[in-house]
C-alpha positions in Angstrom: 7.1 -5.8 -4.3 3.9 -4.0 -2.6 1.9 -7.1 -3.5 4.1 -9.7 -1.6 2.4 -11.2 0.8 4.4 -9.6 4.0 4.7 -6.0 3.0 1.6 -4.6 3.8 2.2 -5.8 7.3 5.9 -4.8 7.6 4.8 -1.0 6.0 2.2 -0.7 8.8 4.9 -1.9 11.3 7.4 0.4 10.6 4.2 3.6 9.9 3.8 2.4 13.9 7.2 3.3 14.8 7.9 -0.8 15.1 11.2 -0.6 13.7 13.8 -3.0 14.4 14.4 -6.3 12.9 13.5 -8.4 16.0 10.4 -6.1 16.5 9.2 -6.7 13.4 9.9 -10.5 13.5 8.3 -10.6 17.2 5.3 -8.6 16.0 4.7 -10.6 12.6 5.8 -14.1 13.8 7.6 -14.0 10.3 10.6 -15.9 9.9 14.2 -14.5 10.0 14.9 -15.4 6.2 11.9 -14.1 4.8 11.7 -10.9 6.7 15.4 -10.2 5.4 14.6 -10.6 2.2 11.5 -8.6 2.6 13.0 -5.7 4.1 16.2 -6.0 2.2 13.4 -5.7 -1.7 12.0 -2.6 0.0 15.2 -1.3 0.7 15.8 -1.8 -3.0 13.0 -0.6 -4.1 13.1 2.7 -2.5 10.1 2.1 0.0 12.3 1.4 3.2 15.9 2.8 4.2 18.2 1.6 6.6 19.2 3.3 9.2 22.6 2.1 11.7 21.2 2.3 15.4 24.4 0.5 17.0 27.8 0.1 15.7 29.2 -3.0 17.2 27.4 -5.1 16.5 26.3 -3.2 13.6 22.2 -3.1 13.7 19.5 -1.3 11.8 16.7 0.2 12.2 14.3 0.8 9.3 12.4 4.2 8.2 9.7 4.5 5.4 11.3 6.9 2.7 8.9 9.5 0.6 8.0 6.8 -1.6 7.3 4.5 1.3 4.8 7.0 2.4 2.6 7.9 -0.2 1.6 4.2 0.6 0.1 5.0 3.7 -3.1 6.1 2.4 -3.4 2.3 0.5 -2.6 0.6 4.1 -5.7 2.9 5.2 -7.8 2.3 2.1 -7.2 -1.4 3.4 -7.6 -1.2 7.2 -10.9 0.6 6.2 -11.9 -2.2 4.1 -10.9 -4.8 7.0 -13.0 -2.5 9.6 -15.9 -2.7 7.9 -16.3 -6.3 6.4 -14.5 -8.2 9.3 -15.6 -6.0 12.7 -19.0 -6.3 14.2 -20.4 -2.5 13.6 -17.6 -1.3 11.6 -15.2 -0.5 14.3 -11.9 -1.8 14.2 -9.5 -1.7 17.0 -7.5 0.9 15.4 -8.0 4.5 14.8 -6.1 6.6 12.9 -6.7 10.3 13.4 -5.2 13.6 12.6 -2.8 14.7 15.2 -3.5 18.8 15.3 -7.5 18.1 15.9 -8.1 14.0 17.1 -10.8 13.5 14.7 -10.7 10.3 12.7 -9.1 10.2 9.0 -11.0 8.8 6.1 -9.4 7.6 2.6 -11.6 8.3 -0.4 -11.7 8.4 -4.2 -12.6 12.2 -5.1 -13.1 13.9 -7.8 -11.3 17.3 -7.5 -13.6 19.4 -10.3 -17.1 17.9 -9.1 -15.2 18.4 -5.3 -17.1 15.0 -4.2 -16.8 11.1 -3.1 -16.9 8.9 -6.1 -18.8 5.6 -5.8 -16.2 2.9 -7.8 -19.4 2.4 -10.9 -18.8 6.5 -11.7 -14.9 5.3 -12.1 -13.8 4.7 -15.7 -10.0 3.6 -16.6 -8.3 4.9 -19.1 -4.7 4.1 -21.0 -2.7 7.5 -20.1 -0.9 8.2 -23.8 1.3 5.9 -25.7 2.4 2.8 -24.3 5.2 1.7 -25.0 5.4 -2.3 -24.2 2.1 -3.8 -24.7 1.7 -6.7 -22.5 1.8 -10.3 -24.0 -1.4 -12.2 -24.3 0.2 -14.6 -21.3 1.7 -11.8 -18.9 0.4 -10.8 -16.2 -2.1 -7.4 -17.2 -2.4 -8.9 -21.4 -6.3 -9.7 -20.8 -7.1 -6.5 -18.9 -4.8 -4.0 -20.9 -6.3 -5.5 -24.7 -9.3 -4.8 -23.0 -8.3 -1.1 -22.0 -6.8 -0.2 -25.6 -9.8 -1.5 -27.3 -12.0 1.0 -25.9 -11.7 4.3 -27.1 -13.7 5.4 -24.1 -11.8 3.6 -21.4 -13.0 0.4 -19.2 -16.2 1.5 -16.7 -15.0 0.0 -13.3 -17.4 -2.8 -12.3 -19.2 -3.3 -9.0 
């Protein structure tokens, strides 16, 4: 669901307070069908919930939920990305800062014992335990998880 192609863009949206169907749809340019089913897979999913703004007729409005949120730092991780490949200097046109202090928020990979950034060739994956379904060698994942459980040491991410 958080890899469809809309949902980046409708979580940012609705993180900006743009909440309302025809907000969305006027802000995205997205049609009416596949904003519906959009929101209506996030709803499911437990990353959106409705919420009734007007009775008759009956309209929503929609809200990110806990686990809708704990997705914000991946639509920064991405906005950062988009800022610095695609923006002469860097600079985006959007800053996101901390609300108590104004200065600008960063999203990094840390290691919490050496208390530093990590640069991604420091970054090793692991398989956490026991799997229990191993993925087919055609489903999506079979290639890259035969790889991960044939190494006892875990897959060095590759720059």
């Amino acid at each position: 669901m958080v890899g469809e192609w809309w949902t980046p863009l409708i979580l940012r949206d609705v993180a900006y307070g743009v909440k309302r169907f025809g907000e969305i749809q006027q802000d995205l340019g997205i049609s009416a069908n596949v904003l519906s089913d959009r929101l209506d897979g996030l709803v499911g999913e437990g990353i959106l919930e409705r919420h009734v703004y007007q009775q008759r007729p009956e309209r929503h409005e929609y809200r990110l939920t806990e686990k809708g949120a704990e997705l914000v730092p991946a639509l920064l991780a991405l906005m950062r990305w988009g800022d610095r490949w695609q923006w002469p200097n860097g600079s985006g046109p959007v800053r996101v800062e901390h609300s108590d202090c104004g200065h600008q928020v960063s999203v990094e990979v840390r290691c919490p014992h050496c208390e530093r950034e990590l640069e991604v060739g420091e970054l090793r994956a692991k398989v956490r335990g026991e799997l229990r379904h191993l993925p087919g060698e055609h489903d999506p994942g079979g290639v890259s998880g035969r790889r991960l459980l044939a190494s006892k040491d875990g897959v060095r991410l590759e720059v």
